[in-house]
mmCIF file of the N, C-alpha and C atoms, coordinates in Angstrom:
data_MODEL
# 
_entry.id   MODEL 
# 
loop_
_atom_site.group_PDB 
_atom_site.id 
_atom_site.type_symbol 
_atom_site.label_atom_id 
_atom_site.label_alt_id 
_atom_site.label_comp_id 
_atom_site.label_asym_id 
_atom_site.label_entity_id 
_atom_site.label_seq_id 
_atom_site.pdbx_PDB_ins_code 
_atom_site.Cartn_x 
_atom_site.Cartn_y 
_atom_site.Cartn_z 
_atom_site.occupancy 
_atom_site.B_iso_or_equiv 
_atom_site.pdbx_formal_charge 
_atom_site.auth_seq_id 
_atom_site.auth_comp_id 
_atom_site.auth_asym_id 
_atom_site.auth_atom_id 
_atom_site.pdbx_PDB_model_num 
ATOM 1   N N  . UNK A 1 1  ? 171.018 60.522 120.216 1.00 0.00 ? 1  UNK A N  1 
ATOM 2   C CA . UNK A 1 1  ? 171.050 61.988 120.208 1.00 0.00 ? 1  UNK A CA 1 
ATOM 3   C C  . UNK A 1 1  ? 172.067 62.455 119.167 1.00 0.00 ? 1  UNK A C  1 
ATOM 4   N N  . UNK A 1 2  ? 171.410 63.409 118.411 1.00 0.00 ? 2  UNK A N  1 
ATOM 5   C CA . UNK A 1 2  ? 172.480 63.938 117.675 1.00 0.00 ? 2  UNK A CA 1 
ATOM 6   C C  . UNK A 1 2  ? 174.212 64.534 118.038 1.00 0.00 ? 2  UNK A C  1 
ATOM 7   N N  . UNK A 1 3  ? 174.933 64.534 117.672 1.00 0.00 ? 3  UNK A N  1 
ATOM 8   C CA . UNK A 1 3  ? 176.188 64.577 117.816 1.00 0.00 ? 3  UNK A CA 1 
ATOM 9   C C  . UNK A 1 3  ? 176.301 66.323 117.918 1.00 0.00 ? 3  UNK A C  1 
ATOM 10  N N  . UNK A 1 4  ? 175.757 67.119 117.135 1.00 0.00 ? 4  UNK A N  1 
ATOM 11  C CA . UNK A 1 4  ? 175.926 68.852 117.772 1.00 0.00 ? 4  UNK A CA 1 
ATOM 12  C C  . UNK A 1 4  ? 175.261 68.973 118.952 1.00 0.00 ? 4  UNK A C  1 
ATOM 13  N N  . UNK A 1 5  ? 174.109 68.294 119.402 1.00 0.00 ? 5  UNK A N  1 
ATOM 14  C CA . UNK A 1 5  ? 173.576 68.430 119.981 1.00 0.00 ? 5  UNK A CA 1 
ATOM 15  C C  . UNK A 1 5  ? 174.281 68.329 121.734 1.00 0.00 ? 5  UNK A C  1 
ATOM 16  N N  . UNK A 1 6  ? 174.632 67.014 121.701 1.00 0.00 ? 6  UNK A N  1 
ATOM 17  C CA . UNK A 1 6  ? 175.930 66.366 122.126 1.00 0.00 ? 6  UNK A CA 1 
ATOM 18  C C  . UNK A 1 6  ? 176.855 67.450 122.806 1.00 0.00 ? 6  UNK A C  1 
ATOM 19  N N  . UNK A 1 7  ? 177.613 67.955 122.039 1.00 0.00 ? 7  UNK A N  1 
ATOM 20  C CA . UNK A 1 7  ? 178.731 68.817 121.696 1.00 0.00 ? 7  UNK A CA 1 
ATOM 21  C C  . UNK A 1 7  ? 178.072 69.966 122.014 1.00 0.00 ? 7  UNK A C  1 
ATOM 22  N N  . UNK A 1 8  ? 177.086 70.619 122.105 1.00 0.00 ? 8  UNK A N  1 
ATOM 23  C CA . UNK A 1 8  ? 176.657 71.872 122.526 1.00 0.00 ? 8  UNK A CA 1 
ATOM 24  C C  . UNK A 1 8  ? 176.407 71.862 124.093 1.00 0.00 ? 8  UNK A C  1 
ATOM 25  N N  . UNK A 1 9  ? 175.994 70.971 124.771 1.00 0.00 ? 9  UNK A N  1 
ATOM 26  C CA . UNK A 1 9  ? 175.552 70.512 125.821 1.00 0.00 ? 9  UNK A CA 1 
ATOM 27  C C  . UNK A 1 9  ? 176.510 70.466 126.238 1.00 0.00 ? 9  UNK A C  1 
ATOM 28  N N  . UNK A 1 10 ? 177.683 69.812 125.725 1.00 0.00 ? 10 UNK A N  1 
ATOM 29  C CA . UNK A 1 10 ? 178.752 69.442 126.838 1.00 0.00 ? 10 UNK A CA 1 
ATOM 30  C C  . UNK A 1 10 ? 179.817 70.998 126.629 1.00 0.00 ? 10 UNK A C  1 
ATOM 31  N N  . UNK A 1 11 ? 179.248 72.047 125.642 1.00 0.00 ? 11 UNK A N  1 
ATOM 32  C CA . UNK A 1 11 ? 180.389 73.075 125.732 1.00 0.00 ? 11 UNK A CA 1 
ATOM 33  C C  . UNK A 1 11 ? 179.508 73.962 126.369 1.00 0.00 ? 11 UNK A C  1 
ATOM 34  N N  . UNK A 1 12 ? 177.840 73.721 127.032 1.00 0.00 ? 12 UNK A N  1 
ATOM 35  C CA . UNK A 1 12 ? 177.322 74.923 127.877 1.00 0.00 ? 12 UNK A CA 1 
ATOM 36  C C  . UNK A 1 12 ? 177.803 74.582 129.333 1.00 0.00 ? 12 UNK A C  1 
ATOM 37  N N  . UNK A 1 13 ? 178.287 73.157 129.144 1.00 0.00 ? 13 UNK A N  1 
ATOM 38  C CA . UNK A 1 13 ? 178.565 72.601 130.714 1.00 0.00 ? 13 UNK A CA 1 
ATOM 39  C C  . UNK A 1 13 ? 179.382 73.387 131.284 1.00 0.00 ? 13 UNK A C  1 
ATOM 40  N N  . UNK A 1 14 ? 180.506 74.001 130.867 1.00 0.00 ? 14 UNK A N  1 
ATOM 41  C CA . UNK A 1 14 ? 181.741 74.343 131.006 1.00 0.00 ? 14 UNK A CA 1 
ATOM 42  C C  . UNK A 1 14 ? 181.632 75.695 132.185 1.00 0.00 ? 14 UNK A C  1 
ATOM 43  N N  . UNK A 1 15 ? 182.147 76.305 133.075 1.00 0.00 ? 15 UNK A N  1 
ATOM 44  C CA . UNK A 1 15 ? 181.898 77.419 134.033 1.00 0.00 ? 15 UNK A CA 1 
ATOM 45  C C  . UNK A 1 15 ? 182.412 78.447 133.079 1.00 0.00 ? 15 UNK A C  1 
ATOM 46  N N  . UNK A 1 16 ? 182.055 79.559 134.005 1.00 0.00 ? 16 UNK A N  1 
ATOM 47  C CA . UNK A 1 16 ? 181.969 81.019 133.199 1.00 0.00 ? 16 UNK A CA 1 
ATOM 48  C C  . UNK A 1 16 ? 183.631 81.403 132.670 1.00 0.00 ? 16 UNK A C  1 
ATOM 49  N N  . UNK A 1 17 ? 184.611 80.665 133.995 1.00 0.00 ? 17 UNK A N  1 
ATOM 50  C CA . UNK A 1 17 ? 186.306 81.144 133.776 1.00 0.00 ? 17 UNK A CA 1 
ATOM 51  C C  . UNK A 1 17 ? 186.536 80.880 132.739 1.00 0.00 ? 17 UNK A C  1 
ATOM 52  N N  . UNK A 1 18 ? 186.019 79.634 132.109 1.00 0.00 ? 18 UNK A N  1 
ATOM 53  C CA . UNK A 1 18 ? 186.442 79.015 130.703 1.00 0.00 ? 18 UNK A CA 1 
ATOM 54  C C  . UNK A 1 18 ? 185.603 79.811 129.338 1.00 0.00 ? 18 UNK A C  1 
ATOM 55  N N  . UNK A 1 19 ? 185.285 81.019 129.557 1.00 0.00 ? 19 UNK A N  1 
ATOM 56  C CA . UNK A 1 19 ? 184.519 81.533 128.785 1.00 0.00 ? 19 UNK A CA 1 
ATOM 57  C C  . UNK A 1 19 ? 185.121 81.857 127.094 1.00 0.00 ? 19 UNK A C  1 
ATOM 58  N N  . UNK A 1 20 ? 186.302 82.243 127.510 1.00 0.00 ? 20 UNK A N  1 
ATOM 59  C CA . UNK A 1 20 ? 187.207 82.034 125.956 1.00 0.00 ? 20 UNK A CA 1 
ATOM 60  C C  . UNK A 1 20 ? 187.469 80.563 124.996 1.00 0.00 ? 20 UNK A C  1 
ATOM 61  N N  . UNK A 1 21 ? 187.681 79.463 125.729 1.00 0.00 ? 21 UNK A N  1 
ATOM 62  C CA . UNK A 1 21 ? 187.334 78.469 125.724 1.00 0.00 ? 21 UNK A CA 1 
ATOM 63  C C  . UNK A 1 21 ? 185.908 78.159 124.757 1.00 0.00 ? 21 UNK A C  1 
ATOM 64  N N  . UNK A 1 22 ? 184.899 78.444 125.420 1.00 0.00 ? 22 UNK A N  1 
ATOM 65  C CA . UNK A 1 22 ? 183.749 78.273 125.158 1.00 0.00 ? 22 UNK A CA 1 
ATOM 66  C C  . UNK A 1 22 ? 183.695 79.001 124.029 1.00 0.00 ? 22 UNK A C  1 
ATOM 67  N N  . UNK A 1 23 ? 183.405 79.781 123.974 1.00 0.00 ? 23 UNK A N  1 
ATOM 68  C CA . UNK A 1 23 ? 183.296 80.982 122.419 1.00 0.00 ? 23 UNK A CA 1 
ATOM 69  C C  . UNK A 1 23 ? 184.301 80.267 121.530 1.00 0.00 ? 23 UNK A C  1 
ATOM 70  N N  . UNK A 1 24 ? 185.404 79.613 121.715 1.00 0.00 ? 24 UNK A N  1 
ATOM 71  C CA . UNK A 1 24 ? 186.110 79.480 120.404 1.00 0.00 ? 24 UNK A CA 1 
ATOM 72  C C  . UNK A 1 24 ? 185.545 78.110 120.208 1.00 0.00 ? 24 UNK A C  1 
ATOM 73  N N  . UNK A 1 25 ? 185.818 77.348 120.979 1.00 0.00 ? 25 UNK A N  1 
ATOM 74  C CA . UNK A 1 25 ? 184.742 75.803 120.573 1.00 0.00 ? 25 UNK A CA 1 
ATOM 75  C C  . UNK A 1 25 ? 183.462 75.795 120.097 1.00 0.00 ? 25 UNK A C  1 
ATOM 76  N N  . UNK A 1 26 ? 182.658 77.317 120.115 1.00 0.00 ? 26 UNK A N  1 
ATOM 77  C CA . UNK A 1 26 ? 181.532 77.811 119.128 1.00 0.00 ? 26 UNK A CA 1 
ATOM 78  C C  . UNK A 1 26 ? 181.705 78.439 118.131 1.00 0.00 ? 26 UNK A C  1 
ATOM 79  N N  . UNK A 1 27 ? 182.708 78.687 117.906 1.00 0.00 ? 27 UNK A N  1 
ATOM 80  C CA . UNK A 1 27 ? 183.139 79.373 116.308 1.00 0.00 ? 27 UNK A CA 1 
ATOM 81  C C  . UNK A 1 27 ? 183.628 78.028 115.539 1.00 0.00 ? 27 UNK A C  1 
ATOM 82  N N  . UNK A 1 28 ? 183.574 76.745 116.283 1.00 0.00 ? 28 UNK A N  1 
ATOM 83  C CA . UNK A 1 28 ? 184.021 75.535 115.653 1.00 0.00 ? 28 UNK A CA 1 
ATOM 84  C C  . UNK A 1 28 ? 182.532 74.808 114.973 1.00 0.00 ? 28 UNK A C  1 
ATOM 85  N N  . UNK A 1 29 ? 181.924 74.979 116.325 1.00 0.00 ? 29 UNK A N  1 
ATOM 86  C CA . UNK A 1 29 ? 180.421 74.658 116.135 1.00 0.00 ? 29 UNK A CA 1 
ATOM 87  C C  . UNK A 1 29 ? 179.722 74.826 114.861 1.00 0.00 ? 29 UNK A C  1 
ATOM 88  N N  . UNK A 1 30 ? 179.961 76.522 115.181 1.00 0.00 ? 30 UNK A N  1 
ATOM 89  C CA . UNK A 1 30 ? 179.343 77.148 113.890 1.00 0.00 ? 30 UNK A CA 1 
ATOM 90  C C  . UNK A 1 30 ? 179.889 77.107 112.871 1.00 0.00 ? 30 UNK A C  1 
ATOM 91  N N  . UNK A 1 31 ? 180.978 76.481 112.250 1.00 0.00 ? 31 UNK A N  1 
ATOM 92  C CA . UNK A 1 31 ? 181.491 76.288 111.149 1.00 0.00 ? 31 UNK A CA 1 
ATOM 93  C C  . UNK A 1 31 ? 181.367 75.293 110.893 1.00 0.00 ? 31 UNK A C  1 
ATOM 94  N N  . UNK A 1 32 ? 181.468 74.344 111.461 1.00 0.00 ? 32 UNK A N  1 
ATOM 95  C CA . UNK A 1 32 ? 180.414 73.285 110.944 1.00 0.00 ? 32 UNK A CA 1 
ATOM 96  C C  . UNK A 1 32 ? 179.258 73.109 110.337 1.00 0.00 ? 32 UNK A C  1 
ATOM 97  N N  . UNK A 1 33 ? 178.453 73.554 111.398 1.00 0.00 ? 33 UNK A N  1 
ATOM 98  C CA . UNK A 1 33 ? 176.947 73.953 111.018 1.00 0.00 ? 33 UNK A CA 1 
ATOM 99  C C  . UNK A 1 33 ? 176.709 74.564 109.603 1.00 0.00 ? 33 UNK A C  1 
ATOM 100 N N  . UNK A 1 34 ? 177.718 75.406 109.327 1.00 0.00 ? 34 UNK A N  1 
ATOM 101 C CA . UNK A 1 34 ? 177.385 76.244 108.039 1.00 0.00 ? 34 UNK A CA 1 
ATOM 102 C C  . UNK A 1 34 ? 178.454 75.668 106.993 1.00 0.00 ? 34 UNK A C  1 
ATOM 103 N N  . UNK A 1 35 ? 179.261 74.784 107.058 1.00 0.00 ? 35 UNK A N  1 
ATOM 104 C CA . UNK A 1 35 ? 179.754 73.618 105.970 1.00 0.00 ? 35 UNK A CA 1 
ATOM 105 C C  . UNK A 1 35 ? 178.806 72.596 105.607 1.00 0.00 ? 35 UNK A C  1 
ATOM 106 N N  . UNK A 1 36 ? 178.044 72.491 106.605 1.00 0.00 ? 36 UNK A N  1 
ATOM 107 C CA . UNK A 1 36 ? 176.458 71.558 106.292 1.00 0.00 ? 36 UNK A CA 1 
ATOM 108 C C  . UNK A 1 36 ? 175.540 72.064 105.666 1.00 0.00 ? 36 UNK A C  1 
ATOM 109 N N  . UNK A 1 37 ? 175.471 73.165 105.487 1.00 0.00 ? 37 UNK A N  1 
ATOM 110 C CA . UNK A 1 37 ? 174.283 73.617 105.184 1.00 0.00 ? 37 UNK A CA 1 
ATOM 111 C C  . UNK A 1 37 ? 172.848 74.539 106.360 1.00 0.00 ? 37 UNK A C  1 
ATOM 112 N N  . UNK A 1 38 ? 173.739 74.317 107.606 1.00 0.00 ? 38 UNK A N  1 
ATOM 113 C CA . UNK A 1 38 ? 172.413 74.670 108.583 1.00 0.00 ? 38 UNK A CA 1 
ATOM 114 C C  . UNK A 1 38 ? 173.354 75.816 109.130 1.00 0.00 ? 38 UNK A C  1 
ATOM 115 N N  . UNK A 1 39 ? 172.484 77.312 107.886 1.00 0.00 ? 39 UNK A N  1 
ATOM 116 C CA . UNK A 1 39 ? 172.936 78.227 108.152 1.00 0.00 ? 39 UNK A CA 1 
ATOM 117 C C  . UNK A 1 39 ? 172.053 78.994 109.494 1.00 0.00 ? 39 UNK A C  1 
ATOM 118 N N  . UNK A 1 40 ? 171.054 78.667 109.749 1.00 0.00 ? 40 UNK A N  1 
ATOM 119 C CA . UNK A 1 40 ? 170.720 79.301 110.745 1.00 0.00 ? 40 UNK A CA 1 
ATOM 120 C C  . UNK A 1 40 ? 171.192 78.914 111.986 1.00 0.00 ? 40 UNK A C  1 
ATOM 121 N N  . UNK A 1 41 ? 171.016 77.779 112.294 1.00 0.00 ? 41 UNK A N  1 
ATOM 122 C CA . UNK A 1 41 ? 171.936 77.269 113.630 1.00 0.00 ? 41 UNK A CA 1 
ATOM 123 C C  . UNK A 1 41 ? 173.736 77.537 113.351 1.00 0.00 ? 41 UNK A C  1 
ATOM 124 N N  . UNK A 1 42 ? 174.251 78.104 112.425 1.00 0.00 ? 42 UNK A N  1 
ATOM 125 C CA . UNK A 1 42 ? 175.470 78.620 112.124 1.00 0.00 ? 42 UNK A CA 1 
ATOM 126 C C  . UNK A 1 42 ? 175.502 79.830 113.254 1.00 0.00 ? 42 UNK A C  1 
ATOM 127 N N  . UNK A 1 43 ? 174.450 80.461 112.304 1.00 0.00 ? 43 UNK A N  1 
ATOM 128 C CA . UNK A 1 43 ? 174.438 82.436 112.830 1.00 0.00 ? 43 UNK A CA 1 
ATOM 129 C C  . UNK A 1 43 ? 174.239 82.351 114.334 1.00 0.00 ? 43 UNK A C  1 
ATOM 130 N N  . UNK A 1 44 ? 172.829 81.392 114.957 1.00 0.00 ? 44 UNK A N  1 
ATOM 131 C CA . UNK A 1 44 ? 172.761 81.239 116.010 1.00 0.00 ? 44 UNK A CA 1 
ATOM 132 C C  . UNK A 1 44 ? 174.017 81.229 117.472 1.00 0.00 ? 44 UNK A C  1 
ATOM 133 N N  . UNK A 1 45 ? 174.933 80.641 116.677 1.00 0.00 ? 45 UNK A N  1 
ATOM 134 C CA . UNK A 1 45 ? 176.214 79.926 117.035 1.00 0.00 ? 45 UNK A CA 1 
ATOM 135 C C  . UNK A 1 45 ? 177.181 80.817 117.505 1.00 0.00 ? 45 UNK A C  1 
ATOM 136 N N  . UNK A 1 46 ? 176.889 81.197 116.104 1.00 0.00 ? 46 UNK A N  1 
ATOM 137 C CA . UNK A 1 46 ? 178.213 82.496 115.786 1.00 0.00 ? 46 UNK A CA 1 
ATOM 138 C C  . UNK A 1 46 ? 178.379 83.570 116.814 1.00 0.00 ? 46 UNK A C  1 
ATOM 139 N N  . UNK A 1 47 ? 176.798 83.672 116.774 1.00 0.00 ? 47 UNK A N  1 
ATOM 140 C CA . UNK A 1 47 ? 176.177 85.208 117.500 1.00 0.00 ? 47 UNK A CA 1 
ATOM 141 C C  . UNK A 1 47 ? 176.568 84.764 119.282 1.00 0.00 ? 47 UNK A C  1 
ATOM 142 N N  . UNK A 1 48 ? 176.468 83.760 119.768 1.00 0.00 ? 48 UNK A N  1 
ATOM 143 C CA . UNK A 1 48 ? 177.084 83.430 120.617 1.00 0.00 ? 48 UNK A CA 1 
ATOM 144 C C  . UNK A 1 48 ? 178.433 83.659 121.364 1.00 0.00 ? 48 UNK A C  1 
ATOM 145 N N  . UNK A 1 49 ? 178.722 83.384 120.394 1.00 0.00 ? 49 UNK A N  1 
ATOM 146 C CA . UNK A 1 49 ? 180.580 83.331 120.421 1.00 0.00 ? 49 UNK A CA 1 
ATOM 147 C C  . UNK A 1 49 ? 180.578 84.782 120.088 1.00 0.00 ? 49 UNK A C  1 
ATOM 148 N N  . UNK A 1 50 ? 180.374 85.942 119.559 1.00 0.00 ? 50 UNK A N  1 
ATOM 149 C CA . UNK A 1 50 ? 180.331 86.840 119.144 1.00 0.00 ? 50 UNK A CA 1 
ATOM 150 C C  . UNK A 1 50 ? 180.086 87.738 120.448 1.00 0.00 ? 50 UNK A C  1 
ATOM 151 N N  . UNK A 1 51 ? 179.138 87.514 121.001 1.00 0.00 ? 51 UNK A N  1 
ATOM 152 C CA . UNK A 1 51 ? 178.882 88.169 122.825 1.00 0.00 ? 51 UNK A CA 1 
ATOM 153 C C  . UNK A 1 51 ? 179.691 87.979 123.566 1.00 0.00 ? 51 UNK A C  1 
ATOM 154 N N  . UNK A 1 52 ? 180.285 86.789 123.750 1.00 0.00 ? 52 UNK A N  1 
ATOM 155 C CA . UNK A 1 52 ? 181.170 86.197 124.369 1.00 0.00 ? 52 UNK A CA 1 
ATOM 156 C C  . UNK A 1 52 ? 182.457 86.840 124.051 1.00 0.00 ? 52 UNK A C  1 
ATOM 157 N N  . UNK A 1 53 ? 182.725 87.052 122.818 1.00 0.00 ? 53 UNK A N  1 
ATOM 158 C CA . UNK A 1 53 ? 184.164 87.731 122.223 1.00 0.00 ? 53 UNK A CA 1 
ATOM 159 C C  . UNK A 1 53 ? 184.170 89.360 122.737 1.00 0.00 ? 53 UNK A C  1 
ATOM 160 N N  . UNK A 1 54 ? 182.921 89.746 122.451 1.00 0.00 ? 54 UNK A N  1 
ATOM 161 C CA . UNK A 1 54 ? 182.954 91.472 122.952 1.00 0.00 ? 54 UNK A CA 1 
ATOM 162 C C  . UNK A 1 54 ? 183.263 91.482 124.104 1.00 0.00 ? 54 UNK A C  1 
ATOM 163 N N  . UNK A 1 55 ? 182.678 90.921 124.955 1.00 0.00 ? 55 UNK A N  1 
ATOM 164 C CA . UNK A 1 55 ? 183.150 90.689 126.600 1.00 0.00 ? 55 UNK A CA 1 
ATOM 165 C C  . UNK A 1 55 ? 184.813 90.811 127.042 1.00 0.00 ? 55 UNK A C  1 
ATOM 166 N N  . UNK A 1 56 ? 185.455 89.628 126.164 1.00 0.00 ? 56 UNK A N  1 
ATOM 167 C CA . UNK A 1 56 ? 186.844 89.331 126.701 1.00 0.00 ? 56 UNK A CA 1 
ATOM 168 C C  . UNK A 1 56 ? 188.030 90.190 125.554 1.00 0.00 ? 56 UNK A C  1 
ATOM 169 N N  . UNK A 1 57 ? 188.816 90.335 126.295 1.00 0.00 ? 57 UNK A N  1 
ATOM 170 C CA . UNK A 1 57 ? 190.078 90.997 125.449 1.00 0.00 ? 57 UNK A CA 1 
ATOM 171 C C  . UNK A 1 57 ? 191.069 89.448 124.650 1.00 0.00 ? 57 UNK A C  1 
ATOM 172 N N  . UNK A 1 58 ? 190.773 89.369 123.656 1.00 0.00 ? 58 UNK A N  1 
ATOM 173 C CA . UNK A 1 58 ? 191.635 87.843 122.910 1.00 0.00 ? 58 UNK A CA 1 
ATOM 174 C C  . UNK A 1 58 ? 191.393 88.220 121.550 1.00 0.00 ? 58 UNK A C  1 
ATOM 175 N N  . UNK A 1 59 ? 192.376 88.872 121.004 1.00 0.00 ? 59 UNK A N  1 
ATOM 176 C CA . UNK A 1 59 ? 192.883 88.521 119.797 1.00 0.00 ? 59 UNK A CA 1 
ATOM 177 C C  . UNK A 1 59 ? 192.798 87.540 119.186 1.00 0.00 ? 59 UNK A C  1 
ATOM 178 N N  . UNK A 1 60 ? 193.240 86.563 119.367 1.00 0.00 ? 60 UNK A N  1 
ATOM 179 C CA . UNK A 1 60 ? 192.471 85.063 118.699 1.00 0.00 ? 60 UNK A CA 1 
ATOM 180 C C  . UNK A 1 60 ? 191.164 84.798 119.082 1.00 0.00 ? 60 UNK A C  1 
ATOM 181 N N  . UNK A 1 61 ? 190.179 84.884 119.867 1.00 0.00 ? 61 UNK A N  1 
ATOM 182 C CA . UNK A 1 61 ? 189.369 85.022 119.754 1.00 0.00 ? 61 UNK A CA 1 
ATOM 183 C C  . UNK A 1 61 ? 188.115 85.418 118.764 1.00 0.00 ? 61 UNK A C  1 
ATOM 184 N N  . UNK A 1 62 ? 188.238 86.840 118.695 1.00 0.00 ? 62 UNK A N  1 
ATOM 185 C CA . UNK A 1 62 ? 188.163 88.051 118.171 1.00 0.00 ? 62 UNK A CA 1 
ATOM 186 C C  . UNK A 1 62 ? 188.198 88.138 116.702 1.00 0.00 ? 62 UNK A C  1 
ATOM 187 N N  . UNK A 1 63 ? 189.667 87.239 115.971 1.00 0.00 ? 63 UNK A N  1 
ATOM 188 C CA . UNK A 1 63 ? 189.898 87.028 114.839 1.00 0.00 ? 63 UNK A CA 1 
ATOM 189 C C  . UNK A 1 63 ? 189.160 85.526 114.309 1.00 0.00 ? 63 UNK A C  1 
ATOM 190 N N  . UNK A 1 64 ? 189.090 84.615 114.903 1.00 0.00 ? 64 UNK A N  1 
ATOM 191 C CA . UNK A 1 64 ? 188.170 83.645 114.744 1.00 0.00 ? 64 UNK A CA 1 
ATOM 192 C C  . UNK A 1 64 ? 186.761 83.620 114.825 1.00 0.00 ? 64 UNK A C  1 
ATOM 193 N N  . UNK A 1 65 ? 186.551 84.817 115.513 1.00 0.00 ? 65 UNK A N  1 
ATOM 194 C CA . UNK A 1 65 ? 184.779 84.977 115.361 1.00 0.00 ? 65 UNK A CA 1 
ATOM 195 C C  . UNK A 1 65 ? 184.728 85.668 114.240 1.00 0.00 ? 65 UNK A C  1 
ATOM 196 N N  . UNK A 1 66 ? 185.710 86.625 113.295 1.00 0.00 ? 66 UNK A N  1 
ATOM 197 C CA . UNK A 1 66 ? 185.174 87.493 112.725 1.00 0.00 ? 66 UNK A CA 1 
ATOM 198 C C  . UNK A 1 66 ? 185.105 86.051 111.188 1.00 0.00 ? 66 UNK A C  1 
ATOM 199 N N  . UNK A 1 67 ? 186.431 85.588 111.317 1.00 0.00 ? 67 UNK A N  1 
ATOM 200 C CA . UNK A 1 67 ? 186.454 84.610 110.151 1.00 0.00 ? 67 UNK A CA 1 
ATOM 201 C C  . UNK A 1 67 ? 184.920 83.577 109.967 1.00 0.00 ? 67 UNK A C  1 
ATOM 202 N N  . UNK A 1 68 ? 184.004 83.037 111.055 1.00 0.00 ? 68 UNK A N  1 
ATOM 203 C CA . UNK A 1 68 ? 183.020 82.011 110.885 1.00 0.00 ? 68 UNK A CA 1 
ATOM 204 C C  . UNK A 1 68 ? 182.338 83.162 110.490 1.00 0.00 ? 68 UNK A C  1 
ATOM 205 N N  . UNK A 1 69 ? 182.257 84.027 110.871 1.00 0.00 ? 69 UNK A N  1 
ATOM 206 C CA . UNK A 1 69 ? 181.021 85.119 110.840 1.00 0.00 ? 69 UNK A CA 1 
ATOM 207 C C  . UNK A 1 69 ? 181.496 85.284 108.630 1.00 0.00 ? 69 UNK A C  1 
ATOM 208 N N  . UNK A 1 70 ? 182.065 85.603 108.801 1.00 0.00 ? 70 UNK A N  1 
ATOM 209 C CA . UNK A 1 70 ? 182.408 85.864 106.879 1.00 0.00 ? 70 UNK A CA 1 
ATOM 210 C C  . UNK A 1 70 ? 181.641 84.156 106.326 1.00 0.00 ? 70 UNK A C  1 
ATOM 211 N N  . UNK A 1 71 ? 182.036 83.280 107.006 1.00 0.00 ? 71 UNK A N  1 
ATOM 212 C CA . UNK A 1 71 ? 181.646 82.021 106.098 1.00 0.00 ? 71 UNK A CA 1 
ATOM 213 C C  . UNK A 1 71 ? 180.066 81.912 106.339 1.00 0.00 ? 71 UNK A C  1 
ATOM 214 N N  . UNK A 1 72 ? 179.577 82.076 107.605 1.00 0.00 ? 72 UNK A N  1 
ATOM 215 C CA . UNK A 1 72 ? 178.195 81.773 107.646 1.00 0.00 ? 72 UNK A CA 1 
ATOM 216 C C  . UNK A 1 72 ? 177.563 83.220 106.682 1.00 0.00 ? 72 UNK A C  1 
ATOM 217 N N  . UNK A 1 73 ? 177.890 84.466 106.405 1.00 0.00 ? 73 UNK A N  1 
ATOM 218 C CA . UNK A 1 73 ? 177.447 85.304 105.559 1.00 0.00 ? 73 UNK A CA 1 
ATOM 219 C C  . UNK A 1 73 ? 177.637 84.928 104.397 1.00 0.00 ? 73 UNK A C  1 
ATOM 220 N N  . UNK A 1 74 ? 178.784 84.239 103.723 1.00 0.00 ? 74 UNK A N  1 
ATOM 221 C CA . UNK A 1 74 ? 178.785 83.706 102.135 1.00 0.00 ? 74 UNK A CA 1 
ATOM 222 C C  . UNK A 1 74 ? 178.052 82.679 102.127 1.00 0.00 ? 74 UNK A C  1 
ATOM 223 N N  . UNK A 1 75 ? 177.320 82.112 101.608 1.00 0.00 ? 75 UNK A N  1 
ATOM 224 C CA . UNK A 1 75 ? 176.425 80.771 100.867 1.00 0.00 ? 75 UNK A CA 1 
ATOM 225 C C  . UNK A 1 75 ? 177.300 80.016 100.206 1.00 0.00 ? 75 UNK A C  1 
ATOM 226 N N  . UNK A 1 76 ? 177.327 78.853 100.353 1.00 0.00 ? 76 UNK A N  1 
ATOM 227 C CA . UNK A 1 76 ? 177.918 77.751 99.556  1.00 0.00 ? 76 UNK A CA 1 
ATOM 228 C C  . UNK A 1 76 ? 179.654 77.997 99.777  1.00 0.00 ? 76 UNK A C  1 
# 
């Protein structure tokens, strides 16, 4: 099995308390994804963590979703 694949699975495992948690280990995801080249499973990612961020009050959060979100919008 692929290794994001892997890693996505084991960060949906996680319960809802850990929800900040979760969103930032998907802004990791997705920066990956879009250092590879797989900008759509980037945005997918992003947009995730992005719902997740509107929800909770975190400044780091918040500032780390906005940063993947700039890289998966630039190309290369």
């Amino acid at each position: 099995m692929r290794s994001d694949l892997l890693l996505s699975a084991a960060v949906a495992a996680y319960t809802p308390k850990h929800a900040r948690e979760v969103a930032l280990y998907r802004t990791w995801i997705a920066e990956a994804y879009a250092r590879s080249g797989n900008l759509e499973a980037a945005q997918d990612t992003i947009n995730q963590a992005r719902q997740t961020a509107d929800r909770l009050t975190s400044a780091r959060l918040t500032l780390r979703v906005g940063i993947v979100e700039r890289l998966v919008e630039q190309p290369g």
